[in-house]
N, C-alpha and C positions, 0 to 999 in steps of 0.2 A: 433529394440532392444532399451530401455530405458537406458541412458548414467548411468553410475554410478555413486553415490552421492559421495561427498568427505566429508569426516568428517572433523569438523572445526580443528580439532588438529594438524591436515597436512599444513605446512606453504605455501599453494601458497599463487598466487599476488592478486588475486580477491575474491571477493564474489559470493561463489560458482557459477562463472562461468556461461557458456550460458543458453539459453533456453533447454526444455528437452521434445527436438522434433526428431523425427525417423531422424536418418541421422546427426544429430548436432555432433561436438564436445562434448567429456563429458566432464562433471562440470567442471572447475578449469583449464584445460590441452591449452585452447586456449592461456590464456591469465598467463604465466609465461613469455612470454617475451615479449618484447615492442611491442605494437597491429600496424598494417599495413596497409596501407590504404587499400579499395574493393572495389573502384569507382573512376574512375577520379575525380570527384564531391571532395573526402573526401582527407583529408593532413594525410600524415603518422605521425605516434608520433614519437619523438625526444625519448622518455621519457628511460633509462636506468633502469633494473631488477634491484627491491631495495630489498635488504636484511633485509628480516623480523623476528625480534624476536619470539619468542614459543608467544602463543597467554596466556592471562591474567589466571587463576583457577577462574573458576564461578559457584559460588553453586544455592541449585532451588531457597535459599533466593532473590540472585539476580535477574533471572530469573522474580519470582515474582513482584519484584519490576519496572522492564522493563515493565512488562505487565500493571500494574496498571498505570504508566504515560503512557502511547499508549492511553490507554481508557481513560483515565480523559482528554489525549490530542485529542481522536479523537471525545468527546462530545463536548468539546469549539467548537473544526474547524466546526463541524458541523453547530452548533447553529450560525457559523459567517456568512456559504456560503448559508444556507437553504432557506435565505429570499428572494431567484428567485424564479419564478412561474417553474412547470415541473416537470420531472424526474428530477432525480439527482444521481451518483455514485461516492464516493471516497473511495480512500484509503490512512485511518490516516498511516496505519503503512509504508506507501513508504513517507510520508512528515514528518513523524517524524524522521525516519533512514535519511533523507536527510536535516534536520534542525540539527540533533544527529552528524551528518560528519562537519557539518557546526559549531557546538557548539565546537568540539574539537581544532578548531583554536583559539576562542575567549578568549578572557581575561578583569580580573576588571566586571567594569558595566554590559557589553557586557553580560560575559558570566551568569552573575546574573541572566540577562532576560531572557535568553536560558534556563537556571536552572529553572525556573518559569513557563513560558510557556511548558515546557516540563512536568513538575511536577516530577524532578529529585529530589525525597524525600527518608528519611532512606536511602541513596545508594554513598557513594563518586561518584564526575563525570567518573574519572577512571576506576570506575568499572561498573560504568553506560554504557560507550561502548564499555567495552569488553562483559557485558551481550547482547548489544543491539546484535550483533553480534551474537552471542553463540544461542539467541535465532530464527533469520531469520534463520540460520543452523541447527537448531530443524526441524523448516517447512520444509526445503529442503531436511528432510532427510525421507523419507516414507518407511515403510516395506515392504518389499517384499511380491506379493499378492499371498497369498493363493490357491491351487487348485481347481476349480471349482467358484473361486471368482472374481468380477473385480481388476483393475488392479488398485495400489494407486493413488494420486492423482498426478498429474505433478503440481510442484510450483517453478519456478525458482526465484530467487532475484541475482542483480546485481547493482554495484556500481560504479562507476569511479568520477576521479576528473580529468577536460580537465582544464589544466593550460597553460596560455600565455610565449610564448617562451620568455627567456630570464627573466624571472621573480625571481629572489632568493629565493623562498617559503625554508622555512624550514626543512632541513632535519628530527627533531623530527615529526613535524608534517604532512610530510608525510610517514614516517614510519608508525606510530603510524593511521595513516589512515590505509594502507595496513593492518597492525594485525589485527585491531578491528574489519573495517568496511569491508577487503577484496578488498579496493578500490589504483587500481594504480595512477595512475598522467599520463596523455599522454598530451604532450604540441601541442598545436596549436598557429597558427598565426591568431591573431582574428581581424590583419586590416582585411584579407580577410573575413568578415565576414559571406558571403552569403555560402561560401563553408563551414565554420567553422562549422555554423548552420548544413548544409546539412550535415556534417556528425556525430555531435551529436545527431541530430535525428533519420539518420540512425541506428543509435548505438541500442536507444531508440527501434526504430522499429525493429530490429532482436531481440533485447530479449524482446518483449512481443508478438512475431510471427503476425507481424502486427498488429497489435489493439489498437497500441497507434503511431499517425503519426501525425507530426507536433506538436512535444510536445512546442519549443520554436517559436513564431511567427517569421514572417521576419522583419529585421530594430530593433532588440532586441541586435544582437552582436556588437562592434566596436571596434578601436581601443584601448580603456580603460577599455575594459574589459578584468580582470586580472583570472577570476577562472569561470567557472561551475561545481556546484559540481551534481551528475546526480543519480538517481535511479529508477529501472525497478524493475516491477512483474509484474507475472504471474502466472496464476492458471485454471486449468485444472480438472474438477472432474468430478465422475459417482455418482448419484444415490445409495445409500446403496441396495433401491430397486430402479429401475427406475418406472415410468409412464408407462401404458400401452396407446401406440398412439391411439389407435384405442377408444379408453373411451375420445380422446381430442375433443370436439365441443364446439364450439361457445356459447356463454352465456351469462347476461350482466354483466358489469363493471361503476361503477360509477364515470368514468371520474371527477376527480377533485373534488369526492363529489358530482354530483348533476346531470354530464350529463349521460345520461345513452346511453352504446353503448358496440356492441357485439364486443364480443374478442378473440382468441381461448382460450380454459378455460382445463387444465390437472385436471382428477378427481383418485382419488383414496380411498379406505377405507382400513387402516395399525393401525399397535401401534405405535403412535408417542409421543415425551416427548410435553406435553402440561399443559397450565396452564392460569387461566384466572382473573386476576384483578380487578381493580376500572377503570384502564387505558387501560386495553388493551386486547387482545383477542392474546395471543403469541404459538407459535409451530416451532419448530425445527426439521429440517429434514436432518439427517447424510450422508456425501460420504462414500461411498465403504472403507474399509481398512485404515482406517486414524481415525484420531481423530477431523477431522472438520468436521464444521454443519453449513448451514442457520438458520437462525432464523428470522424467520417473525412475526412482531408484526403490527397489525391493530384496531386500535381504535373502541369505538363500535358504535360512532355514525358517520354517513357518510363525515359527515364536520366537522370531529374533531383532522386531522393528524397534523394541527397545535399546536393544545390544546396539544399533544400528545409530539411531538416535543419540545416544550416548556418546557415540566417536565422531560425530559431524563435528568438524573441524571450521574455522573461518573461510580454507580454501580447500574445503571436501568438492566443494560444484566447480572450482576450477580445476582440481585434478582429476576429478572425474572427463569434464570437457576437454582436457588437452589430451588423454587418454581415448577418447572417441575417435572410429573409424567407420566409414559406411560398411555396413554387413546388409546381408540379403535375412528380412529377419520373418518371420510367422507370427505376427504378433497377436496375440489373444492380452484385450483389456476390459475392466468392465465399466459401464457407463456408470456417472455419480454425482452428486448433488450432497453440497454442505452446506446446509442454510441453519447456523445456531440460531435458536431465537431469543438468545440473551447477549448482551456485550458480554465482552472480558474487563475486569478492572485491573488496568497494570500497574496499581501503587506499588502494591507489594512484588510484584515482578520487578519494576524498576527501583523500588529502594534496594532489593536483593544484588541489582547490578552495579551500586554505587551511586545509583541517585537520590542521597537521604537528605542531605541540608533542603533543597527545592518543596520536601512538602512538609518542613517546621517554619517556628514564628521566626527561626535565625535565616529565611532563604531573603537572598539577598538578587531581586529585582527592582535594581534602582536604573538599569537603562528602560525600564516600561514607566515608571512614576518615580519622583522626587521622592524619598523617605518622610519627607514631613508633609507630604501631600496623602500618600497613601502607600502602604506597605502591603505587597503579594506575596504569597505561597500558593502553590499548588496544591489543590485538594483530591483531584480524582484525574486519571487517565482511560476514557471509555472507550474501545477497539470493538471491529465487527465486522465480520468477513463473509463474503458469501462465496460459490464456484459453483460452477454447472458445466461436465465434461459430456459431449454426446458425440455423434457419426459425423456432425457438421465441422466442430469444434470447441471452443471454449468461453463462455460468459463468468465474469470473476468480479467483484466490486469489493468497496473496504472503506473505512471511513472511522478518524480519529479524534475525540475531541480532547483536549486539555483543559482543563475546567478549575479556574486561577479566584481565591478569593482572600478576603482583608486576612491579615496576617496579624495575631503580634507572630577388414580383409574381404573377400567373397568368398564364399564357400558354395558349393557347387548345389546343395541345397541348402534353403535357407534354413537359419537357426530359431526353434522355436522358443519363445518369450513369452511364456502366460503370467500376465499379473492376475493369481488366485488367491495372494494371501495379503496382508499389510503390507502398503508399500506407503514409500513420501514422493510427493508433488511439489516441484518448482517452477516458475513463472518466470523467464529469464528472457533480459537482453543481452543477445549474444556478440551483442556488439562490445557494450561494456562489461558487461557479466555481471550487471549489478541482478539483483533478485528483486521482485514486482510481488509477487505471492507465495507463499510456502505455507504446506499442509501437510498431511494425512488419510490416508482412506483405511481405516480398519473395517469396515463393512457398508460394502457400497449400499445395502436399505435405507 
C-alpha cells in the first residue's frame, strides 16, 4: 500500500518524510520527534521537537519564479560539471533546495552570492523558500491512479540539517528551516567522525531506496565541523505507455560520436509531443498519471552533443516545449543506466558560478550562529545522481550534502527518431517546467 502524501499545510518537522516504498512509514509521521539511531554504526539525535509556525501563503506567481531559478540554476551547474568525458546524471533541483537551506542562514555579502547564483529574481528571499518548499510538496503529491491505469509516480524529497553538539545555531533559523524546507536539526558528535559520516549516509541511502551510497567520502568529517545540511530524492515512474520487451534488440549506438557498438535498443511507434530545430532533434515522453515527462534532446550531427551543450540556454526546455506538437513518431531508444560511483565535488563549480565569499573565513553565516559563538563557512558540496531508463520506465534518485565547518502535426507515416548517438536527458514537471534531473547518455554500456 502506497503511504499517504501529507499536504504541506500540515505542520510536521520534515520534508515530507520518508521514501514511498511498500512497508515505509508514511510521509511526515517518522520524523515528528527526534530521529534515533538504527545501527550501532549511527549516534542518536540529541535534537528536541521544534515548534513550527503555519508555513508562508504561496501564490503560482511564486511558484513560478522558483522554477525559473532551478532552470537558469540547473543550466550553469550543468555547463560547470559537463566538461568530464562519460555519462553523466544530476539533479539541480536536490543542489539547489540544499544551497536554498544553506542561503537561509546567510547574511550581507554571503547571502548576495547565494541570491545570484541561485537566480532568486522578482521574488523577496522569504518567499523564495517558503515557495522552494510548497513547490518539492507539489511533486510529492500525486493523484490518485485511476482504474485500469498505472499507478502515479513514487517521488519522495527529504531534508535534514545534522548539527554539531553543543553548537548555539539559532533558534530563528532553525525554525525557519523546519517551516520552509521541512528540515529538522539532529546533532551529532563529529569528533567521531567515521560514525558521523556512517550515519548520514545511511540517512541518504534509506530515502533514495539505496541508490545513492556514500554520498560524503571518508576523512571529510572532523572535529570542526559544525553543520551538514543534507537532501534526498527520489523518483519512481511507469511509462504513460510502456515499451513493448519483446520489440527491445540490439542495435547500434554511436558511442561517444563515432564508436559504433550494439546496445539493447526499446522500439516503439505512438503520438509523442515532438519538435525538431536548427539544434536538436527533441521528444518527450510522459509517466502514467502525473504531470511529468523525459525529454530527450539529440543533436543532428553525431559529434555534436557538445556544440549542443554549449547553447543550452536557461529557457532551451521551454522553447523546446512550447515548440512541441503530437506527431505519429517510430521511436527507437536505447535502454541505460548511470550509476557514478563517486560524488561530484561542487566547490569549484559553484565558486566558478559566483559563490566565493561562502567557502572563506570572510563567509558570513550569522543567521545560523551568533559570530562570537561560532563562525561557518562552507567546506565542501557532495552531489550524486543515479537513473535507470527501461521498457517499464524510469528510476532516478540524487542526494546533496553541504558540509559547513568553523571558519576564521501527423504525418501519414510516422517519423522515424532513433536515438543512436549522444543525446541529453531531462526530468521535468510539465506543469511548472521546473527540471527534477538532467543528464547525458554518451554510451548506453
Amino acid at each position: 500500500m502506497r503511504p499517504t502524501m501529507v499536504r504541506r499545510a500540515l505542520p510536521f518537522l520534515v520534508l515530507f518524510g520518508c521514501s514511498a516504498t511498500q512497508g515505509n512509514t508514511p510521509a511526515g509521521s517518522e520524523e515528528q520527534s527526534s530521529a534515533t539511531a538504527v545501527s550501532a554504526q549511527e549516534q542518536p539525535s540529541t535534537a528536541a521537537p521544534v515548534s513550527i509556525p503555519a508555513p508562508l501563503p504561496v501564490s503560482e506567481t511564486d511558484l513560478t519564479a522558483v522554477s525559473q531559478s532551478i532552470n537558469a540554476f540547473s543550466i550553469d551547474l550543468y555547463k560547470q560539471v559537463s566538461g568530464a568525458e562519460g555519462n553523466l546524471v544530476t539533479s539541480p533541483a536536490s543542489v539547489a533546495i540544499a544551497l536554498g537551506m544553506t542561503y537561509q542562514g546567510a547574511t550581507e555579502n554571503t547571502a548576495a552570492e547565494f541570491k545570484s547564483v541561485l537566480h532568486v529574481e522578482g521574488i523577496e528571499p522569504e518567499q523564495w523558500h517558503a515557495a522552494a518548499g510548497e513547490l518539492a510538496g507539489r511533486w510529492m503529491t500525486a493523484a490518485e491512479a485511476r482504474e485500469g491505469e498505472a499507478p502515479p509516480p513514487e517521488i519522495a524529497l527529504a531534508n535534514r540539517l545534522f548539527g554539531a553538539k553543543g553548537v548555539p545555531f539559532k533558534d530563528a533559523f532553525v525554525t525557519q528551516s523546519a517551516r520552509d524546507y521541512r528540515a529538522p536539526m539532529e546533532r551529532l558528535d563529529f569528533s567521531a567522525s567515521e560514525a558521523s559520516r556512517a550515519h548520514i549516509n545511511g540517512w541518504v541511502e534509506d530515502r533514495t531506496h539505496d541508490r545513492i551510497r556514500d554520498l560524503i567520502p571518508s576523512g571529510i568529517l572532523n572535529k570542526d565541523t559544525l553543520l551538514v545540511l543534507a537532501n534526498a530524492i527520489y523518483f519512481k515512474a511507469q511509462w504513460q505507455e510502456p515499451f513493448n520487451e519483446s520489440g527491445t534488440h540490439d542495435a547500434s549506438f554511436l558511442a561517444n560520436g563515432k564508436d559504433k557498438v550494439q546496445v539493447p535498443t526499446m522500439r516503439t511507434a505512438k503520438n509523442f509531443k515532438y519538435t525538431v530545430d536548427d539544434d536538436a532533434t527533441v521528444i518527450e515522453l510522459p509517466y502514467a498519471s502525473s504531470s511529468f515527462a523525459m525529454m530527450l534532446a539529440m543533436p543532428h550531427e553525431p559529434t555534436g552533443l557538445g556544440q549542443l551543450e554549449a547553447s543550452l540556454a536557461a529557457d532551451s526546455v521551454t522553447k523546446w516545449s512550447a515548440a512541441m506538437t503530437y506527431q505519429r513518431v517510430a521511436l527507437s531508444m536505447p535502454k541505460f543506466k548511470v550509476e557514478p560511483k563517486k560524488s561530484v565535488e561542487l566547490s569549484e563549480p559553484l565558486k566558478a558560478l559566483g559563490l566565493k565569499q561562502a567557502f572563506t573565513d570572510l563567509a558570513q553565516f550569522e543567521g545560523m550562529a551568533a559570530p562570537e559563538d561560532e563562525r561557518l563557512k562552507i567546506d565542501k558540496v557532495f552531489h550524486k545522481g543515479f537513473i535507470e531508463v527501461d521498457e517499464k520506465g524510469t528510476e532516478a534518485a540524487a542526494a546533496t550534502a553541504v558540509v559547513m565547518m568553523r571558519a576564521g502535426g501527423m504525418p501519414a507515416e510516422p517519423v522515424p527518431v532513433a536515438f543512436d548517438r549522444p543525446f541529453l536527458f531531462f526530468i521535468r514537471d510539465t506543469d511548472t517546467g521546473a527540471i527534477l534531473f538532467m543528464g547525458r547518455v554518451v554510451d548506453p554500456r
